[in-house]
C-alpha positions, 0 to 999 in steps of 0.5 A, spaced: 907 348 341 906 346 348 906 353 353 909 352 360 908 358 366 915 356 370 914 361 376 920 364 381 925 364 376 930 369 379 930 375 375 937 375 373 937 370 369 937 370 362 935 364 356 942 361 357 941 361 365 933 358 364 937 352 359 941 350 365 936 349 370 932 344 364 938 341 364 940 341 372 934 337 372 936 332 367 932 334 361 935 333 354 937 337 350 932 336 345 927 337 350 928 344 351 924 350 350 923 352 342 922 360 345 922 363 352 918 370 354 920 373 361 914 376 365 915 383 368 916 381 376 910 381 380 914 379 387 914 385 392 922 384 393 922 384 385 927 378 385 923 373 382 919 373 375 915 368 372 916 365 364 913 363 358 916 357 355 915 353 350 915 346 348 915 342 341 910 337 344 906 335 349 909 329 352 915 334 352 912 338 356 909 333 361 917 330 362 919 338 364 913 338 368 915 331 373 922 334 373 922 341 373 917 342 379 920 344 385 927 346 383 930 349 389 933 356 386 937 362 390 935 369 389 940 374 389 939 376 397 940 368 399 933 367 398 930 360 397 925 358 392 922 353 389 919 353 381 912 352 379 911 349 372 904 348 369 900 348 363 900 355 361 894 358 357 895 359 348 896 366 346 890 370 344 893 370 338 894 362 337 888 362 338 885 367 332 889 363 328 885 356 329 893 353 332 890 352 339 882 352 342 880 357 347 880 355 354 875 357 358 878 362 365 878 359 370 879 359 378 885 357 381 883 351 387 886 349 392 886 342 395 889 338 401 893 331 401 892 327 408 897 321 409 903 322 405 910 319 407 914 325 409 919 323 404 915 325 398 918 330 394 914 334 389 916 330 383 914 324 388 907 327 388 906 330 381 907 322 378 903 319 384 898 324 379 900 321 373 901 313 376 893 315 378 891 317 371 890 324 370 891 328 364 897 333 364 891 339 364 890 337 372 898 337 375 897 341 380 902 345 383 906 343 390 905 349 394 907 346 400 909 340 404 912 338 411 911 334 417 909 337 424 914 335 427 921 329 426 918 324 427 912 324 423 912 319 418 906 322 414 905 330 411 900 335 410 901 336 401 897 343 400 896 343 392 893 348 387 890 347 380 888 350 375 881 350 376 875 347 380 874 342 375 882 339 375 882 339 383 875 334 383 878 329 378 884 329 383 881 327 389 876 323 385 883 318 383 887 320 389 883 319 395 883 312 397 890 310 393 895 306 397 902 308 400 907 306 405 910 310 410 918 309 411 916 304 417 912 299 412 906 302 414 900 302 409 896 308 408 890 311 404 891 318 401 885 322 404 883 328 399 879 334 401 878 341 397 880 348 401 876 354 399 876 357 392 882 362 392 884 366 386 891 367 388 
């Protein structure tokens, strides 16, 4: 099976409530977790958690990942998040038991985007990824996208992957790449790596 960690689920959602959000996002129904672990809550308010889903294969879980990410949820005190799914490490026990291969730890990255149209959306950004080539281990997750001010036309994207690895394949298939602003602009992506961040 292909593993998910989708983090700031709301901590009192349940496996039915976690069905809903795939479905919300429009993942069909034989898309949807075969199984959902839920981690204890590491948020300092305790409002959110994160969980392990897992799916029949990995094109599936690729679509959850393009349609999932950055889904606006509430917590319970009004506050607004917004999903992080990527591809979660196998078991130790899978592992052991010759069903998944080992992979290596590695320390989270973070890269910044220049030049992207201020309309994109994280699922926007994830399949400008996909559309560049890059495999479904190099997804970043989105952490942060906004113009400096309304009338900008381009955005500063800060993404974060899952190693030092992951972040130079991206920059090496991003930076370049052709995009067009609302007003018909051409641009090229620019791409840079921001230090090492474990967090």
């Amino acid at each position: 099976y292909a593993q998910a960690y989708i983090s700031d689920i709301p901590v009192e959602f349940d496996d039915k409530a976690v069905r809903m959000l795939h479905l919300d996002c429009g993942i069909a129904m034989e898309d949807h977790p075969v199984s959902i672990k839920f981690m204890s809550s590491k948020d300092n308010t305790g409002e959110t958690c994160s969980i392990i889903a897992r799916y029949r294969a990995d094109d599936v879980l690729q679509r959850v990942i393009l349609m999932m990410s950055g889904k606006e949820v509430t917590t319970r005190s009004g506050r607004r998040k917004f999903l992080s799914v990527t591809k979660a490490k196998p078991a130790k026990w899978m592992v052991k038991a010759g069903i998944a291969k080992e992979e290596q730890t590695a320390v989270p990255t973070r890269a910044t985007m220049f030049n992207v149209p201020v309309e994109s959306t994280v699922n926007d950004i994830l399949q400008m990824h996909k559309d560049h080539g890059l495999r479904l281990e190099d997804m970043p997750s989105v952490m942060a996208h906004a113009a400096k001010n309304m009338l900008d036309e381009t955005c500063l994207v800060n993404c974060r992957y899952a190693g030092l690895p992951n972040a130079e394949r991206a920059i090496e298939k991003l930076r370049g790449a052709l995009v067009v602003t609302r007003s018909g602009q051409q641009l090229h992506i620019g791409m840079r790596l921001d230090d090492l961040d474990p967090d």
